[in-house]
N, C-alpha and C positions, 0 to 999 in steps of 0.2 A: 504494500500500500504506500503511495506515496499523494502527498497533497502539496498540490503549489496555488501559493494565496498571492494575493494583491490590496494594501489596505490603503485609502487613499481618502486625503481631506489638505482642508488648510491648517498651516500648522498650528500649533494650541487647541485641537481636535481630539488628542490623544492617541490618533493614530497608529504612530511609531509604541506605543504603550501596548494597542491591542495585540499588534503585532509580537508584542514583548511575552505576554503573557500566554500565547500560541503556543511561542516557543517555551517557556517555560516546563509550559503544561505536557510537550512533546517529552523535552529534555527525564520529567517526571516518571514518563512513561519507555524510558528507556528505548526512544525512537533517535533516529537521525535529523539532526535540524540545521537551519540556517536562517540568519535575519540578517538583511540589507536593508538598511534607510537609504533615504532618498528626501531630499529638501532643500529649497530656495534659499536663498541668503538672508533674507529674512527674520528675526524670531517670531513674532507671531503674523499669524494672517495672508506667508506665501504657502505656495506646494509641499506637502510634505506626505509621501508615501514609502512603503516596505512593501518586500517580498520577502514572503515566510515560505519555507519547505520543512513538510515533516514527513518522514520516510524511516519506512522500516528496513533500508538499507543505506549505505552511503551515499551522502548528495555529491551529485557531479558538479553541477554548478545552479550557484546561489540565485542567480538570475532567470525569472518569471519573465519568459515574452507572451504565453496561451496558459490561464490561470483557469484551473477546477471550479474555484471559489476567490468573489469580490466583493470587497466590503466598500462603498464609496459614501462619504457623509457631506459632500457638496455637486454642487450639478457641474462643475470642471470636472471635477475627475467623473460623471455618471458618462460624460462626455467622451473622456479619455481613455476609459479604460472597459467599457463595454463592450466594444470590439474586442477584448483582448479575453473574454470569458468563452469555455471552450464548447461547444455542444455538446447539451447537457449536463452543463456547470450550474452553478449557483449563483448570485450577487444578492448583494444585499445592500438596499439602499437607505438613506436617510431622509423618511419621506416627510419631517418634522422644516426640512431644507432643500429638497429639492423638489419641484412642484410641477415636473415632467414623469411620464412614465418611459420604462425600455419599451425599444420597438425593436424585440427580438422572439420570438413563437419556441425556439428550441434548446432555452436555458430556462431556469427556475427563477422564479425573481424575487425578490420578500421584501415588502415595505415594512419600515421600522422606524415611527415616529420616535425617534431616539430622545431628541430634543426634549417634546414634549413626556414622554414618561421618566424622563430621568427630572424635570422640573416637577412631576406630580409624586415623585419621593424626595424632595425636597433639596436635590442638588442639581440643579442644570448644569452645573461643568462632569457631571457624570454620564454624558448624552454614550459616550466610546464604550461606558461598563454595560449599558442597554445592549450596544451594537455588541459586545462582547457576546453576551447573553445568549442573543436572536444568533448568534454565528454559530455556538456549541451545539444549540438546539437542531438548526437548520441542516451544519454538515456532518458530526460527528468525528472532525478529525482529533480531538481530544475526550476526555469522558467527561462528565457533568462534575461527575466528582473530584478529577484532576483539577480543572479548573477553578470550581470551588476553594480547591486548596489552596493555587496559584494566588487567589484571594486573599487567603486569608493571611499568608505569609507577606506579602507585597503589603499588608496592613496592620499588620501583628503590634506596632509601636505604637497606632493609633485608633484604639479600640471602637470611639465616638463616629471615627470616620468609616469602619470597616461596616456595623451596622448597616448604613446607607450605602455603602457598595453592594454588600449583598443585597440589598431590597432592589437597587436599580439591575443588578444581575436576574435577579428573578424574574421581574419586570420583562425582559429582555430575553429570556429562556423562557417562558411561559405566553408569552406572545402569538396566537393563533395566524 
């Protein structure tokens, strides 16, 4: 099994984060991994995406040109990188920000108003742990539990803040 991802936004998105915790959760599971960012000069508010691979053998190379699965949280990258989702791949869009749909019949598509349910658990900079969520549920290339865990260690120092991640996680994974 191998999965090569694409996650894409502008940056201060958390992108490069969701990206992080992918691999984390691979690493966890005693998979093959690799993360490449990608980002404008910028700090906040230019381009900023990653390619994630996780593979039950050695990665050849780190570099996604036809991705399984894409996460896109602005209508640049639904732009950019929707061509680049493979038939019958996945995407997953953030439809809380982008207010076009894919005009594609032979991939799976999944609107994930990120924005808004991460602002209805009481953190709107948590829009990325929603897209996390809706991404474990949709492809399974980590386990629910993995990730959970990724969680909880990535928050372990800040107890007040973990709460509210897992709730916009759930959010996000429980997403029909």
């Amino acid at each position: 099994m191998e999965s090569r991802i694409v996650i894409s936004g502008f940056g201060g998105q958390g992108v490069l984060t969701i990206g992080k915790y992918i691999v984390y959760g691979g690493m966890n599971a005693e998979k093959e991994v690799s993360w490449m960012p990608s980002y404008g000069p910028e700090m906040r508010g230019g381009t900023a995406s990653c390619s994630v691979v996780v593979s039950d053998r050695q990665v050849g190379s780190p570099i996604v040109t036809m991705a399984d699965a894409v996460v896109v949280m602005n209508k640049p990258s639904l732009t950019k990188y929707l061509p680049k989702v493979k038939k019958g791949g996945t995407i997953l869009i953030n439809s809380s920000l982008i207010d076009i749909k894919a005009d594609r019949q032979d991939i799976n598509v999944v609107y994930v108003p990120a924005n808004d349910l991460a602002a209805e658990c009481g953190s709107a900079r948590s829009a990325n742990i929603v897209m996390f969520g809706a991404f474990i549920k949709k492809t399974n290339v980590i386990t629910y539990e993995n990730a959970v865990s990724v969680l909880k260690h990535s928050f372990e120092k800040k107890p007040s803040v973990l709460e509210t991640v897992l709730k916009c996680f759930e959010k996000g994974f429980n997403l029909d």
